[in-house]
C-alpha positions in Angstrom: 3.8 10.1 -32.7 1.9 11.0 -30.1 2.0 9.6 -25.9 -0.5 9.1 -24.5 -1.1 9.3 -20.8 -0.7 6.3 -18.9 -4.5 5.2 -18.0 -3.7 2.5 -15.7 -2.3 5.1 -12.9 -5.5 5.5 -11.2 -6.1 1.8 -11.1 -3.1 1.4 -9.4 -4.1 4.2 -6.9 -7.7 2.4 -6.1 -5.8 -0.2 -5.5 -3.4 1.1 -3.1 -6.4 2.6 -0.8 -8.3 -0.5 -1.0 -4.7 -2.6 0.1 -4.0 0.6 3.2 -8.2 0.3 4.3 -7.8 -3.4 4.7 -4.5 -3.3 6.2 -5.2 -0.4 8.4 -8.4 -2.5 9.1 -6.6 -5.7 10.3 -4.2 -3.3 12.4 -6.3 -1.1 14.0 -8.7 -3.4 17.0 -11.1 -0.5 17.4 -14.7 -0.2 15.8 -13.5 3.3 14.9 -10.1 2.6 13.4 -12.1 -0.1 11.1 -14.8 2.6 10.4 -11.8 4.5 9.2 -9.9 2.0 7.5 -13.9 1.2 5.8 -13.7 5.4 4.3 -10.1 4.9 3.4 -10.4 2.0 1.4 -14.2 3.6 0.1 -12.1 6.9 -0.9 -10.5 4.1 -3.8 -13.6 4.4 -5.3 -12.9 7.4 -6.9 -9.7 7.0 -8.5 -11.3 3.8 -9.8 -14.4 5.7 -11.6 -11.9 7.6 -13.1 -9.6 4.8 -14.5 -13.4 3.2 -16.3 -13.9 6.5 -17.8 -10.1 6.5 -19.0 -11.0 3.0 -20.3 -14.1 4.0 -21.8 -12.2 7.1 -23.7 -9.2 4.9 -25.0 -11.9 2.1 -26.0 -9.3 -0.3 -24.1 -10.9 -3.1 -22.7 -8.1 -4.0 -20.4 -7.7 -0.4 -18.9 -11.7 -0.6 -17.8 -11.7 -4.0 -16.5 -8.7 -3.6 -14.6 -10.6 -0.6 -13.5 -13.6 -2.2 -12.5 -12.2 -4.5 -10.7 -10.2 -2.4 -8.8 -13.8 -0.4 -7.9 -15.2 -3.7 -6.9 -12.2 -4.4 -4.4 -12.4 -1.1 -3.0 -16.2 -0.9 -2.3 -15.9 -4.2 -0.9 -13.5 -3.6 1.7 -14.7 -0.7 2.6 -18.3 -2.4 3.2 -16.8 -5.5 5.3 -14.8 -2.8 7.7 -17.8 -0.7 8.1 -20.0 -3.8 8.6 -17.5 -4.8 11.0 -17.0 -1.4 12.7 -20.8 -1.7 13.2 -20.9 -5.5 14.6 -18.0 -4.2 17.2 -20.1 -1.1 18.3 -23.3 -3.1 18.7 -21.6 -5.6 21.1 
């Protein structure tokens, strides 16, 4: 019998930098600290792409769902503290 590696790991990891980029975001009042919190939460992206392709390999439906979800969380954090970054500059 064989383990195999656990492929929900960088799920959980998206998630965490999604959760710190929007909590960093409602923290920090500067445009610049949400422009961070926006390439924080943006940098969950990665681990997320890498949790789909773990789901793709296993052929585990749950693993790339969980996955893309995760992706979809992330990027859209990151896009409503940029966007608000912006809005904050502009005024």
């Amino acid at each position: 019998m064989t383990d195999t590696p656990d492929s929900k790991t960088p799920v959980y990891v998206a998630l965490a930098f999604g959760i710190a980029g929007l909590v960093l975001g409602l923290v920090l009042g500067s445009g610049g600290g949400k422009l961070v919190a926006g390439l924080i939460a943006a940098a969950g992206a990665v681990p997320a792409a890498i949790g789909m392709w773990k789901g793709i390999q296993q052929q585990t439906q749950t693993t790339l769902g969980m996955a893309m979800l995760s992706l979809l969380f992330a990027l859209g954090v990151a896009g409503v503290m940029i966007i608000w970054a912006i809005i904050q500059f502009v005024r």
